[in-house]
N, C-alpha and C positions, 0 to 999 in steps of 0.2 A: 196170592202171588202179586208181587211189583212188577206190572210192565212195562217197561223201559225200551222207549224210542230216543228221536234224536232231540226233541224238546225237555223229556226227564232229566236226560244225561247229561244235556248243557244249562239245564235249572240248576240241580243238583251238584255240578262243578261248580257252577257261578256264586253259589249260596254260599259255597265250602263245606256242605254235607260230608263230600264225596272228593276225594283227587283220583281221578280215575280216565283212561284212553279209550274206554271204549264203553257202549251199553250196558254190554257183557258183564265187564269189571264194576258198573254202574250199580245194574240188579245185584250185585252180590254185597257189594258194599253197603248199599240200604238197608237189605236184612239186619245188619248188623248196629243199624243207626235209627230204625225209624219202627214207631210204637209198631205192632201187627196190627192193632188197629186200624193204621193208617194206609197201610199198604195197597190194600183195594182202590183206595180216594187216590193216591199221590197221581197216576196216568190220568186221571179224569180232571184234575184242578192243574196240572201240571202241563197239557199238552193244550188246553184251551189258553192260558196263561199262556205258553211259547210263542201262539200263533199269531195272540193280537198283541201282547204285552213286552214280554221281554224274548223279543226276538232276537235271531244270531246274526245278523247285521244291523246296526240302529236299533237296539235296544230303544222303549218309549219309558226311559226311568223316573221321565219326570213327572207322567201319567201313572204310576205305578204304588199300589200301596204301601208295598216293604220297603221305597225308596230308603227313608233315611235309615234302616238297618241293613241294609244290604252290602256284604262287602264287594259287589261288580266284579267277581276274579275273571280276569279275562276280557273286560268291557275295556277296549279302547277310545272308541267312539261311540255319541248317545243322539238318537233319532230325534225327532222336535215329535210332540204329542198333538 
């Protein structure tokens, strides 16, 4: 199973995996997008990632691996790293 908190659901929007308002909408629209493989891994790289990297205020993008593919949907403002 994908579990999906509030770090998943705003990675996952901001990538453009996912357009989706809530977790809920979140977990379900993964399923549909992401190997099963992966599923187990995505909360575990996903919510460590949220906490120090790409955070919901001041995102650190420019500290950040995926910087230059990343499309920021939703990034207005970008933290200093």
């Amino acid at each position: 199973n994908i579990c999906v908190d509030t770090h998943v659901h705003r990675i996952s929007n901001r990538f453009g995996w996912v357009t989706t308002r809530t977790p809920e909408q979140t977990e379900q629209a993964l399923y549909a997008v992401a190997p099963r493989r992966w599923w187990v891994l995505i909360n575990l790289y996903l919510v460590t990632w949220g906490q120090n990297i790409c955070r919901p205020v001041y995102p650190k993008c420019t500290a950040c691996a995926v910087e230059p593919i990343c499309p920021r949907i939703g990034v207005t403002r970008v933290g200093k790293s």
